[in-house]
MOPAC internal coordinates of N, CA, C and O (Angstrom, degrees):
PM7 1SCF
backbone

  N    0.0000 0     0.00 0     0.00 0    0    0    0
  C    1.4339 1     0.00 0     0.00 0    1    0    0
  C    1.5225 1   110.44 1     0.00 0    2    1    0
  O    1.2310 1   118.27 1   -33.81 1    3    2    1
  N    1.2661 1   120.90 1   146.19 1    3    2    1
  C    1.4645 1   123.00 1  -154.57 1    5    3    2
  C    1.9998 1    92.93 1  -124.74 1    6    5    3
  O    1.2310 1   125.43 1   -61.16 1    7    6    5
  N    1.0229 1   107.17 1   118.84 1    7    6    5
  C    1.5958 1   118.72 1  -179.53 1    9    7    6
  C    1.6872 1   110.76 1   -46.39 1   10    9    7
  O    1.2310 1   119.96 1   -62.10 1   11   10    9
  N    1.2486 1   117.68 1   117.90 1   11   10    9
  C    1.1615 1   121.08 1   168.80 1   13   11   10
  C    1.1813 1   124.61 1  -107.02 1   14   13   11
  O    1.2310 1   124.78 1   -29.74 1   15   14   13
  N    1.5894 1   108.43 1   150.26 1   15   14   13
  C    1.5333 1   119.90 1   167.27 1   17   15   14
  C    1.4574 1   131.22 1   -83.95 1   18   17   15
  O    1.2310 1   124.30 1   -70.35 1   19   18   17
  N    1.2695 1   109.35 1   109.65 1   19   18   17
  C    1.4991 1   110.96 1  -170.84 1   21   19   18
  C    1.7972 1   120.63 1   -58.24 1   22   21   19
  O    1.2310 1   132.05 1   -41.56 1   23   22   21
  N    1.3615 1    94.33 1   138.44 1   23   22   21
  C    1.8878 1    97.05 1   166.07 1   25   23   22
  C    1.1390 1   120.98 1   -41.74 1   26   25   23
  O    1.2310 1   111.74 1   -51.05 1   27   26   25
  N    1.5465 1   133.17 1   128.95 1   27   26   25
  C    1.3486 1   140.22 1  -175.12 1   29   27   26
  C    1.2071 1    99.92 1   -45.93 1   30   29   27
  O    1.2310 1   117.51 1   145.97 1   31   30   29
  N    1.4875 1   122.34 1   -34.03 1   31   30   29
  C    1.9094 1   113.92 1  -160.02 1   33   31   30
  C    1.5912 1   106.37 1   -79.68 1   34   33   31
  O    1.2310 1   126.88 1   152.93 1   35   34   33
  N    1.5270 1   104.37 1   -27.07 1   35   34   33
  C    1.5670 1    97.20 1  -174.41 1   37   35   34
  C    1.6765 1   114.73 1   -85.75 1   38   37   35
  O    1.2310 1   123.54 1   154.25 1   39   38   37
  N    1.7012 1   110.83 1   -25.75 1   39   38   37
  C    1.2676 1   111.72 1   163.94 1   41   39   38
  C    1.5249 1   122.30 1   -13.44 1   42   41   39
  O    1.2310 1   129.01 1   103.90 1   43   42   41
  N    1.4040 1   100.25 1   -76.10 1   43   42   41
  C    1.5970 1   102.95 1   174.06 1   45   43   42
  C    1.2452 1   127.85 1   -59.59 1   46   45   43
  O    1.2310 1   109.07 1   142.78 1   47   46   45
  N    1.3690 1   138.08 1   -37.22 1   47   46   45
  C    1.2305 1   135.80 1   129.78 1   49   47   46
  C    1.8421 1   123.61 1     1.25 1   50   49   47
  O    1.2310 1   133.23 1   114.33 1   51   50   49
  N    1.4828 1    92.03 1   -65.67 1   51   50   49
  C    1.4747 1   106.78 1   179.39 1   53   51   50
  C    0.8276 1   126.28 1   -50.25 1   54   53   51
  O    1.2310 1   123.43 1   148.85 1   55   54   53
  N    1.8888 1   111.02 1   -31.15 1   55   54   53
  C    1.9019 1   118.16 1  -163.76 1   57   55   54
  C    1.1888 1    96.93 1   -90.68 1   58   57   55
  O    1.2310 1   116.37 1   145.19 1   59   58   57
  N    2.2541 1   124.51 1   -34.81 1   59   58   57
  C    1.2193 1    87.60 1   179.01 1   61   59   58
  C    1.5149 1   126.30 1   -98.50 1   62   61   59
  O    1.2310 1   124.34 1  -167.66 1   63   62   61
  N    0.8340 1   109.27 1    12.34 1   63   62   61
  C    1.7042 1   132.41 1   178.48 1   65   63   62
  C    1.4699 1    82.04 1   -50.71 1   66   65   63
  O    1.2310 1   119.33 1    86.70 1   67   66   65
  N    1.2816 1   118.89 1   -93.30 1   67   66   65
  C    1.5992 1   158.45 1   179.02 1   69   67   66
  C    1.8220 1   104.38 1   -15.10 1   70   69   67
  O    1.2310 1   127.97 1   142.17 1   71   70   69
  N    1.8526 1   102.27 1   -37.83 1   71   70   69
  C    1.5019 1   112.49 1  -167.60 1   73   71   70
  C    1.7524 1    89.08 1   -85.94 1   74   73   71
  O    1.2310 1   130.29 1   123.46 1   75   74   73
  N    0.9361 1    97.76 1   -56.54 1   75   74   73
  C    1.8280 1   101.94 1  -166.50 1   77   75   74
  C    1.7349 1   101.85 1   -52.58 1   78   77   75
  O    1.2310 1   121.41 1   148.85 1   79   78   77
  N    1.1612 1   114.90 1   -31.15 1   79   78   77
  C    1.5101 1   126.16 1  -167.47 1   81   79   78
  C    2.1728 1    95.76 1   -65.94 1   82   81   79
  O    1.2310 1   137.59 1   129.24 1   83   82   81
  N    1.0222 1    83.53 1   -50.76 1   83   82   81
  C    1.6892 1   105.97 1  -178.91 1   85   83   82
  C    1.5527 1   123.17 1   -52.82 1   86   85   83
  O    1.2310 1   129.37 1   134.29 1   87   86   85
  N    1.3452 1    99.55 1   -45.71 1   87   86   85
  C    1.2916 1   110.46 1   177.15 1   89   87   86
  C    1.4132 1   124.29 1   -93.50 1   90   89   87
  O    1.2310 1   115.05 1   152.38 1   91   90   89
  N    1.3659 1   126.99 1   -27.62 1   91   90   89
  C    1.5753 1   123.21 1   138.11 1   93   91   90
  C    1.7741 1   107.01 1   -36.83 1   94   93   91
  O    1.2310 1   116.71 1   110.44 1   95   94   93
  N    1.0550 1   123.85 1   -69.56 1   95   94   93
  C    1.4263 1   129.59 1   172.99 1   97   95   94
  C    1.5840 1   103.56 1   -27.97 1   98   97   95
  O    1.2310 1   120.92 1   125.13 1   99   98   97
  N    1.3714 1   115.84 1   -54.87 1   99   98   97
  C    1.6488 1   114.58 1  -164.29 1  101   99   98
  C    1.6734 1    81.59 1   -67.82 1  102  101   99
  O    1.2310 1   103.33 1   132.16 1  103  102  101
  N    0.8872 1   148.25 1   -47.84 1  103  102  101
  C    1.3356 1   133.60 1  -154.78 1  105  103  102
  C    1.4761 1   147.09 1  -118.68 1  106  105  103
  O    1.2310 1   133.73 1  -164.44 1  107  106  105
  N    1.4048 1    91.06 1    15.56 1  107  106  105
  C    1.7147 1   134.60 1   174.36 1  109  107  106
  C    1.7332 1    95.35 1  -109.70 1  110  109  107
  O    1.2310 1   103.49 1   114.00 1  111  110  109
  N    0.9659 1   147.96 1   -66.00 1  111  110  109
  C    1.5077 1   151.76 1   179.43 1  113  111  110
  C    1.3214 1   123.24 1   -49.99 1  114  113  111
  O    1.2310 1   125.21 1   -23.59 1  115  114  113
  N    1.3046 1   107.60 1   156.41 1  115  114  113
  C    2.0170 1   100.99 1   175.58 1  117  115  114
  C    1.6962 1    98.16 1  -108.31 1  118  117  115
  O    1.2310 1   127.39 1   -54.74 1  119  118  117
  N    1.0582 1   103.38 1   125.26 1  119  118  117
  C    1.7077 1   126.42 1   162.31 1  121  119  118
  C    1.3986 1   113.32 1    -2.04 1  122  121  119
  O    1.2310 1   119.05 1   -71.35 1  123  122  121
  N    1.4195 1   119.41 1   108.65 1  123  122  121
  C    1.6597 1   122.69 1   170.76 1  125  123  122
  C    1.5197 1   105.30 1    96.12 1  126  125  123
  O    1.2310 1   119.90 1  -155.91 1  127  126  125
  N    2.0028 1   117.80 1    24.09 1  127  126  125
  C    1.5030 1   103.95 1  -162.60 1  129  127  126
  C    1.3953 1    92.90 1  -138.60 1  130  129  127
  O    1.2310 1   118.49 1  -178.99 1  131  130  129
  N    2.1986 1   120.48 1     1.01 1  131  130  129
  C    1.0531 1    96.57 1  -152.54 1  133  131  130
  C    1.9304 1    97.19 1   -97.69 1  134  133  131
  O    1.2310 1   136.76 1   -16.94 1  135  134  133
  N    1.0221 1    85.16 1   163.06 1  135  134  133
  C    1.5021 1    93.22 1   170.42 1  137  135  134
  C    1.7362 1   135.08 1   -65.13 1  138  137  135
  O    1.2310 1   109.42 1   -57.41 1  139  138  137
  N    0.9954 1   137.44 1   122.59 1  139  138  137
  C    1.5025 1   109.24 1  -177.77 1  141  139  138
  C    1.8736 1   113.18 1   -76.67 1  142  141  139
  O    1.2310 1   125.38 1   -53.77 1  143  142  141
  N    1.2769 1   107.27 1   126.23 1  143  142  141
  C    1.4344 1    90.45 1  -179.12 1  145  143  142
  C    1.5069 1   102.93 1  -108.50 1  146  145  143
  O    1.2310 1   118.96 1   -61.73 1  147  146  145
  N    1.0732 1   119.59 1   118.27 1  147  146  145
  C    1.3863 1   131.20 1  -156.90 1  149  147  146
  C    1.8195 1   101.68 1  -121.10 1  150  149  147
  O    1.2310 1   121.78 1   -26.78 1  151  150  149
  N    1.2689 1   114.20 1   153.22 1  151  150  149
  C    1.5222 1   133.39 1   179.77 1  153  151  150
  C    1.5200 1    97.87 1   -71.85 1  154  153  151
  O    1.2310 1   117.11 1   135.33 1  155  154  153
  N    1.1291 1   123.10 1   -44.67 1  155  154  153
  C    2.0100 1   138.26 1  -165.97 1  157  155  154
  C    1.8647 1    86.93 1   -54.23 1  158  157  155
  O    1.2310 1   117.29 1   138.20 1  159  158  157
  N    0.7746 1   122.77 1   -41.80 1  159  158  157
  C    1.3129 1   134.43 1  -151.44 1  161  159  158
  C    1.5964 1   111.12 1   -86.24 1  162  161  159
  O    1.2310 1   120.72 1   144.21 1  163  162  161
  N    1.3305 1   116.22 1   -35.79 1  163  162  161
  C    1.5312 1   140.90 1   174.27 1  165  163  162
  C    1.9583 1   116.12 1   -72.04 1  166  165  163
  O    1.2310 1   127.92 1   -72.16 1  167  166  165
  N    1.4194 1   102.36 1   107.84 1  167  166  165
  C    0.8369 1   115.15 1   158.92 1  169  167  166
  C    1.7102 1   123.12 1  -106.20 1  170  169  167
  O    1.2310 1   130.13 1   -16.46 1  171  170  169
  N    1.8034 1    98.08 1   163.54 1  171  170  169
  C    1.5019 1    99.02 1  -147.96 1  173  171  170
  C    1.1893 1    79.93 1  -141.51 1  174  173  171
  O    1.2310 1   121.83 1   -40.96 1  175  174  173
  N    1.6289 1   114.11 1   139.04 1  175  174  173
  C    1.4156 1   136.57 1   174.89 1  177  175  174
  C    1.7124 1   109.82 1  -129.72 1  178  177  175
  O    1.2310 1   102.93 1   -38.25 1  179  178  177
  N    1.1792 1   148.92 1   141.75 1  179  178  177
  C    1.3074 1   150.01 1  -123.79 1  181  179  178
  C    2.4162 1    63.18 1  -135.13 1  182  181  179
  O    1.2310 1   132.74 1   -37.95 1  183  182  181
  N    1.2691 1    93.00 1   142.05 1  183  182  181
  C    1.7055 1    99.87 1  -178.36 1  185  183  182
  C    1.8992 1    85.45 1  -139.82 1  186  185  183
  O    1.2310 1   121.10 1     1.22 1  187  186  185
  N    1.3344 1   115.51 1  -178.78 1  187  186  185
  C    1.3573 1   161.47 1  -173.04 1  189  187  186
  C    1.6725 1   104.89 1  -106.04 1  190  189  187
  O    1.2310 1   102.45 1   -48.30 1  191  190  189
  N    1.1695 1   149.74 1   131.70 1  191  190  189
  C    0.9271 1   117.33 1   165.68 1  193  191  190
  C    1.9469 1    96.62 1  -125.86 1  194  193  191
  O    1.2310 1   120.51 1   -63.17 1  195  194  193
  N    1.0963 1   116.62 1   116.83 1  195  194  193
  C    1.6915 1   139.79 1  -136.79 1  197  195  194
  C    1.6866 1    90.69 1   -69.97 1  198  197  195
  O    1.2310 1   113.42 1   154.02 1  199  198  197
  N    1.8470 1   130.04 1   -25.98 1  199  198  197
  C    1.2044 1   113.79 1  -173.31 1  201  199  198
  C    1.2715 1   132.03 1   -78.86 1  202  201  199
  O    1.2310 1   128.01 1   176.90 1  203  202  201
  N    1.9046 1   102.17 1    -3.10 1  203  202  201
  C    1.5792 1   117.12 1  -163.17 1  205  203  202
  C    1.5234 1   102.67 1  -155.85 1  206  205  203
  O    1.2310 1   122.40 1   177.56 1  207  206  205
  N    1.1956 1   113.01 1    -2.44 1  207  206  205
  C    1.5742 1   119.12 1  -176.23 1  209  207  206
  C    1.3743 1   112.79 1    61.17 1  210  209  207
  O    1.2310 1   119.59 1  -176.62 1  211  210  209
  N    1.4098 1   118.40 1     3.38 1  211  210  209
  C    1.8901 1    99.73 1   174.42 1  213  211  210
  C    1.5049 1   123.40 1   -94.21 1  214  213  211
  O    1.2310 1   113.00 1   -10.04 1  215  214  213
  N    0.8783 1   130.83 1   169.96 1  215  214  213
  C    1.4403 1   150.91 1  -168.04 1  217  215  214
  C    1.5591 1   104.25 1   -62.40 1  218  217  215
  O    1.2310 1   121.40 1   -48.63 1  219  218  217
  N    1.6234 1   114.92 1   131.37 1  219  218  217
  C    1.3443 1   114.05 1   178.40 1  221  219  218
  C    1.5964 1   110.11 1  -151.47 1  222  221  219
  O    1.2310 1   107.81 1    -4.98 1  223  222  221
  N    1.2810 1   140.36 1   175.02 1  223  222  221
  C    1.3014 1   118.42 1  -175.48 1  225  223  222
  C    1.4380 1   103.62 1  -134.15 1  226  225  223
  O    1.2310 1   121.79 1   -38.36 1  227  226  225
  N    1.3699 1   114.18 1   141.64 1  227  226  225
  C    1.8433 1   106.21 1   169.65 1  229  227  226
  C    1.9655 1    92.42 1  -124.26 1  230  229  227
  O    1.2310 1   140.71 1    -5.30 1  231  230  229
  N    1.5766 1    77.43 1   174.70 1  231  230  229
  C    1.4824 1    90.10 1  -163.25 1  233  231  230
  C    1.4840 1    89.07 1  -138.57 1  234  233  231
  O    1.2310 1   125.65 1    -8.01 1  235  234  233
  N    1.6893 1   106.75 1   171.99 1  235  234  233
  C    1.4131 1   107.66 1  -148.30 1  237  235  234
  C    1.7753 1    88.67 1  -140.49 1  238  237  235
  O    1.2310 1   112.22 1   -78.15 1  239  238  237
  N    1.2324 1   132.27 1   101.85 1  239  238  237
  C    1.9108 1   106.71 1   165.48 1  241  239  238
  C    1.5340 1    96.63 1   -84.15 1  242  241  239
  O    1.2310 1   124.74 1   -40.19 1  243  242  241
  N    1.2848 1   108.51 1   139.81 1  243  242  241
  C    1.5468 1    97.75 1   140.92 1  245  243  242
  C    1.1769 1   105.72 1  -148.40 1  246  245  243
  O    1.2310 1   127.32 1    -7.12 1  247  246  245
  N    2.0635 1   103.51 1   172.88 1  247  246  245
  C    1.4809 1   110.46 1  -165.45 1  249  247  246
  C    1.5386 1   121.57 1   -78.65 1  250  249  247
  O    1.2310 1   123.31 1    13.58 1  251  250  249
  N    1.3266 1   111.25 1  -166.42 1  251  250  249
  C    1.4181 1   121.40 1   164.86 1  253  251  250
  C    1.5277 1   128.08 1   -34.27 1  254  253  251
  O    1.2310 1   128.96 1   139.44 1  255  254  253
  N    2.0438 1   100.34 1   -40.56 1  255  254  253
  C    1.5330 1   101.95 1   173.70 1  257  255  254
  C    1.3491 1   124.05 1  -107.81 1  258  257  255
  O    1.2310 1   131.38 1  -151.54 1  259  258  257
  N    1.6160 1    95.63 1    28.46 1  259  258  257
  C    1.7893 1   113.88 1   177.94 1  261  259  258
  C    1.7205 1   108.08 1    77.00 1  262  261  259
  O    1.2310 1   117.22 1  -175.85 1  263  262  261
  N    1.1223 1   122.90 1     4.15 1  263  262  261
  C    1.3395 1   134.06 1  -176.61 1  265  263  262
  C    1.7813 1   108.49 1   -69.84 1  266  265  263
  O    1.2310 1   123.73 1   -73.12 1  267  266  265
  N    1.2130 1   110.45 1   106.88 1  267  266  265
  C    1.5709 1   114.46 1   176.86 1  269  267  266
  C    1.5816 1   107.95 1   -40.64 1  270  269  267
  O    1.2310 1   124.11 1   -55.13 1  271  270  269
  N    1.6187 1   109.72 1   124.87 1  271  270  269
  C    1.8479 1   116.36 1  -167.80 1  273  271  270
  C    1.7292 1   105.04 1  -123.46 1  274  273  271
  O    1.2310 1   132.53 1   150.52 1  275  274  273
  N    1.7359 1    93.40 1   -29.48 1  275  274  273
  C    1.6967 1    74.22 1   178.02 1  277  275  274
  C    1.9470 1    98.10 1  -159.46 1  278  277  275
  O    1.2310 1   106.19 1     8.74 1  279  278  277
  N    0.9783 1   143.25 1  -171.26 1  279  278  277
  C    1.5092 1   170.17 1   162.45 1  281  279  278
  C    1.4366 1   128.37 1   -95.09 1  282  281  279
  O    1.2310 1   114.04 1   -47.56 1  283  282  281
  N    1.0427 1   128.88 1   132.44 1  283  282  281
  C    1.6203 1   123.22 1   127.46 1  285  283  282
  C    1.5067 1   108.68 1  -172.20 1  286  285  283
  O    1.2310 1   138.38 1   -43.17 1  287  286  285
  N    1.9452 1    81.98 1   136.83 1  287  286  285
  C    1.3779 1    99.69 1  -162.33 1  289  287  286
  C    1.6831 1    89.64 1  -121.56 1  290  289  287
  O    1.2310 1   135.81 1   -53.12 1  291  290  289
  N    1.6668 1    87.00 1   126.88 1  291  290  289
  C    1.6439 1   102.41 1   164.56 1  293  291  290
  C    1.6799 1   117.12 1  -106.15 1  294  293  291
  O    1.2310 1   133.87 1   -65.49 1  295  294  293
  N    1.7960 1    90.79 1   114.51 1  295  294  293
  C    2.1119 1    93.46 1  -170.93 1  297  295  294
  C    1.4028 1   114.86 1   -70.08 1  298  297  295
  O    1.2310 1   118.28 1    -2.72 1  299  298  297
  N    0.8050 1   120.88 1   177.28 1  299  298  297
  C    1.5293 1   135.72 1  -173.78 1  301  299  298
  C    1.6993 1   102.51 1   -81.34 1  302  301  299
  O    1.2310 1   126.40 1   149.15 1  303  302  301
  N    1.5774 1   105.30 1   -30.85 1  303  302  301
  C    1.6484 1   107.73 1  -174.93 1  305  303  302
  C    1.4025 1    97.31 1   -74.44 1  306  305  303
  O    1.2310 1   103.78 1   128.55 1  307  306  305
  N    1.4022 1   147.48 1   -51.45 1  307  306  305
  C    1.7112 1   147.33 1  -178.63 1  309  307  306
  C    1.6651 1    91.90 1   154.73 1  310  309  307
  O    1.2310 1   110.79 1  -171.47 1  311  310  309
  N    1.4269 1   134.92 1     8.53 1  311  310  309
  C    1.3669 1   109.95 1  -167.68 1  313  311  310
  C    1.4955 1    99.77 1  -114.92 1  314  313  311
  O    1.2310 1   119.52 1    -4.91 1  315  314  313
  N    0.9932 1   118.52 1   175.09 1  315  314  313
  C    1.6168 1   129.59 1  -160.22 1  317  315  314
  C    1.7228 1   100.53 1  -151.67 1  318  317  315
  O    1.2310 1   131.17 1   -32.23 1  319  318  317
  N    1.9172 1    96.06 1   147.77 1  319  318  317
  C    1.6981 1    82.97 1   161.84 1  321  319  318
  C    1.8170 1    67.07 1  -150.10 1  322  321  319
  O    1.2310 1   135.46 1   -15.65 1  323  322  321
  N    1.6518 1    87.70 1   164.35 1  323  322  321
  C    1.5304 1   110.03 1   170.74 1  325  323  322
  C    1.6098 1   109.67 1  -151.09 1  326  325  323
  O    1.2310 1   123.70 1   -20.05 1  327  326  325
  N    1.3493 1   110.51 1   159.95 1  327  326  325
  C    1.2939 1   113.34 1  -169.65 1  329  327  326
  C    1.4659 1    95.79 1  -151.78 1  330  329  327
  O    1.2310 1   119.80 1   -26.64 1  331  330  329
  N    2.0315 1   117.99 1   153.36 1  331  330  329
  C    1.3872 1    98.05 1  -175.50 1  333  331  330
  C    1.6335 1    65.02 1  -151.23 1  334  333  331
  O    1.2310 1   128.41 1   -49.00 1  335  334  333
  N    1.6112 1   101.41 1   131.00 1  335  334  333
  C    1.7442 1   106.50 1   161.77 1  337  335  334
  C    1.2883 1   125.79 1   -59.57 1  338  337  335
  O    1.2310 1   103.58 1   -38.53 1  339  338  337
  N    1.1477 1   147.82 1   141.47 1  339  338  337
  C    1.6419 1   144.98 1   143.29 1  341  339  338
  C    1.2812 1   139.78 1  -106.90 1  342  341  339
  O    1.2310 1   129.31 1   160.79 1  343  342  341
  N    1.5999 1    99.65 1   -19.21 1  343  342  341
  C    1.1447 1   101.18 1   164.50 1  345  343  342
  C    1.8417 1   114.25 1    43.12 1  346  345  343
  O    1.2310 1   112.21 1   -91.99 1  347  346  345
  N    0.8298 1   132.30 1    88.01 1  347  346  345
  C    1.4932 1   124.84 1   175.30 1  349  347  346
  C    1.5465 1   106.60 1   179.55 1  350  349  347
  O    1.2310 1   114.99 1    -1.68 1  351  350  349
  N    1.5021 1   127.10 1   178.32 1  351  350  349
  C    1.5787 1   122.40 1  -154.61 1  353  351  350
  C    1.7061 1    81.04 1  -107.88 1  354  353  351
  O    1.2310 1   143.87 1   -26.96 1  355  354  353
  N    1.5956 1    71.22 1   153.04 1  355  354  353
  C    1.6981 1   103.22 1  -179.13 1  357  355  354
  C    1.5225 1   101.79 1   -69.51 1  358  357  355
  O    1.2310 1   130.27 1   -43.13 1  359  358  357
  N    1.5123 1    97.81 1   136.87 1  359  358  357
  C    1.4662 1   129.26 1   174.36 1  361  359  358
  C    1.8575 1    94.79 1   -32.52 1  362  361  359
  O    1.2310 1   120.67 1   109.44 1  363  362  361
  N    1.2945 1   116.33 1   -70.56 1  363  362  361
  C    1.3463 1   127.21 1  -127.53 1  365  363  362
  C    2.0058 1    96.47 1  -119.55 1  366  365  363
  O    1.2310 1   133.21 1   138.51 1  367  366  365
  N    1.6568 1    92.08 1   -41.49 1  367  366  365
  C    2.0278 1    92.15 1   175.21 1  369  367  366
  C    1.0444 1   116.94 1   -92.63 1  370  369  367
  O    1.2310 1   106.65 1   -52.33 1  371  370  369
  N    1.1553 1   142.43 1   127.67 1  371  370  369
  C    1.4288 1   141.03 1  -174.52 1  373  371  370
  C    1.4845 1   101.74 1   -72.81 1  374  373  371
  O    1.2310 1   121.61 1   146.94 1  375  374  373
  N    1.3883 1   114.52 1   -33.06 1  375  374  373
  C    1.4306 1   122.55 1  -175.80 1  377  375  374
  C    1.1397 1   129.52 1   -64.15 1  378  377  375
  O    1.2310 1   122.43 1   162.20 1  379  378  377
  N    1.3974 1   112.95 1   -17.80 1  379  378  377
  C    1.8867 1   123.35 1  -171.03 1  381  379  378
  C    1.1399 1    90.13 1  -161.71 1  382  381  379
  O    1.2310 1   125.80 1   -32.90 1  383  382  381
  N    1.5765 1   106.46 1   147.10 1  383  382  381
  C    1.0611 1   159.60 1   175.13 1  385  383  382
  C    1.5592 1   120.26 1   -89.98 1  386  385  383
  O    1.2310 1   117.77 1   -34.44 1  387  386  385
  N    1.8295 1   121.85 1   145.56 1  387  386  385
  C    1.5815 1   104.75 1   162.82 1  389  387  386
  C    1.2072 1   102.47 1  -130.82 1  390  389  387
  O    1.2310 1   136.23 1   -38.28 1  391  390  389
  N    1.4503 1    86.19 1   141.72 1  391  390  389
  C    1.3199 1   130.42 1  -176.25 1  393  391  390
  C    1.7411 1   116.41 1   -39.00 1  394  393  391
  O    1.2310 1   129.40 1   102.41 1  395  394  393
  N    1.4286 1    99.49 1   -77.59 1  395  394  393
  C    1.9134 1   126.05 1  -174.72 1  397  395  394
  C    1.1689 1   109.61 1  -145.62 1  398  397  395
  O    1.2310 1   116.12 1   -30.96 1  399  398  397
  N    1.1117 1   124.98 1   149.04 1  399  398  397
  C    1.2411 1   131.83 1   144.87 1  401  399  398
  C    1.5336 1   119.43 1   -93.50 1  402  401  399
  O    1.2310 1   126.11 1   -25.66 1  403  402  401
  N    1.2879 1   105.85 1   154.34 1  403  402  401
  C    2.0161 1   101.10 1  -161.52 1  405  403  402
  C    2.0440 1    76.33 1  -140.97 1  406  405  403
  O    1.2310 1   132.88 1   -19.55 1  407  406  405
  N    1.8577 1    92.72 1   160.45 1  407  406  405
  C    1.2092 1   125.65 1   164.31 1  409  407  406
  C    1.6423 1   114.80 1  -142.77 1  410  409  407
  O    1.2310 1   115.60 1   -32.76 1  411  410  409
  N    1.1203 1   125.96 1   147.24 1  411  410  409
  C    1.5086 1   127.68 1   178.60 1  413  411  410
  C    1.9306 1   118.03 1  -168.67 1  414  413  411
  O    1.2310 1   133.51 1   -29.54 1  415  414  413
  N    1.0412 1    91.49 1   150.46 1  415  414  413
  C    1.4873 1    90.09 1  -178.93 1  417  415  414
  C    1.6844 1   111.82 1  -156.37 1  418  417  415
  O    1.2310 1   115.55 1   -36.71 1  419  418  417
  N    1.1385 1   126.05 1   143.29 1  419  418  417
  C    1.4699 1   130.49 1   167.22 1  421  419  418
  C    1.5189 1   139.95 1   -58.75 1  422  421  419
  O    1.2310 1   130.38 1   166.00 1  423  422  421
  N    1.4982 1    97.59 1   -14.00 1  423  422  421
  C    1.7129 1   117.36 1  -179.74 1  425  423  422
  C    1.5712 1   103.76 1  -139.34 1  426  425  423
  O    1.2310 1   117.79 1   -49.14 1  427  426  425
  N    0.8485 1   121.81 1   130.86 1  427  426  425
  C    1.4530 1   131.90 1  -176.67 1  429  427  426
  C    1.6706 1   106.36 1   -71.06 1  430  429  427
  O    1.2310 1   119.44 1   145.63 1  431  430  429
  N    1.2825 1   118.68 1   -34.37 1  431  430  429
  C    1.5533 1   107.17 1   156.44 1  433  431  430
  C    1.4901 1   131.75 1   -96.42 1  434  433  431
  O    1.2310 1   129.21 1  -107.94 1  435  434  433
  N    1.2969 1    99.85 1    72.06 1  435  434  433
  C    1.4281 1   104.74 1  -176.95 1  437  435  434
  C    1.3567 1    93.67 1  -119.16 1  438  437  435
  O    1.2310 1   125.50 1   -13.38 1  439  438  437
  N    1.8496 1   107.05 1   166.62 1  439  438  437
  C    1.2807 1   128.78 1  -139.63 1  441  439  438
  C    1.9164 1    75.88 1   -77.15 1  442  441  439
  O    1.2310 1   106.27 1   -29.28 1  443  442  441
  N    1.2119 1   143.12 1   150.72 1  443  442  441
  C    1.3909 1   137.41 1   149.80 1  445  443  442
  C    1.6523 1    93.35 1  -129.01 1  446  445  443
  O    1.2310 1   113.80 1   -42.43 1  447  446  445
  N    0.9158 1   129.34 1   137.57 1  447  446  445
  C    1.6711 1   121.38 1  -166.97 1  449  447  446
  C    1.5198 1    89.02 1  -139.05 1  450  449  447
  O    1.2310 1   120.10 1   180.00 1  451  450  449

């Protein structure tokens, strides 16, 4: 798969996808553990999407040791889901840990704030 450059329109999309992704993070996590999930980091591959045959893009984070960390795939219909691992101990339970934080939506212009 050959790295692609995303459509100017979804760009913005991306940052706040990426922001909302972040800020669940600020507030699912305990202090000094969260990850930065940054756009620099997001790679983008142009995909098939198999229910309608049109063009859609997923994106790839991964970490320091190239290890796949998180998702987001924008469909060809307008909807999106993303997911970013964290893996790290709960803010508040000593007992459990969270996992990811995820974002998704059915129309690609929906409010993501």
């Amino acid at each position: 798969m050959v790295d692609t450059v995303l459509p100017a329109e979804l760009e913005s999309l991306t940052v706040r996808i990426a922001t909302a992704l972040q800020r669940e993070a600020m507030m699912y996590t305990a202090v000094g553990v969260i990850p930065p999930i940054a756009l620099a980091g997001l790679k983008f591959t142009c995909v098939t999407d198999p229910a309608n045959q049109l063009p859609g893009y997923q994106g790839i984070w991964r970490n320091a040791r190239n290890e796949r960390c998180g998702s987001l795939n924008l469909n060809s219909d307008g909807s999106f889901y993303a997911e970013y691992d964290l893996f790290c101990p709960h803010p508040v339970d000593a007992e459990s840990f969270v996992e990811m934080v995820s974002a998704w939506a059915t129309e690609i212009y929906c409010d993501v704030k």
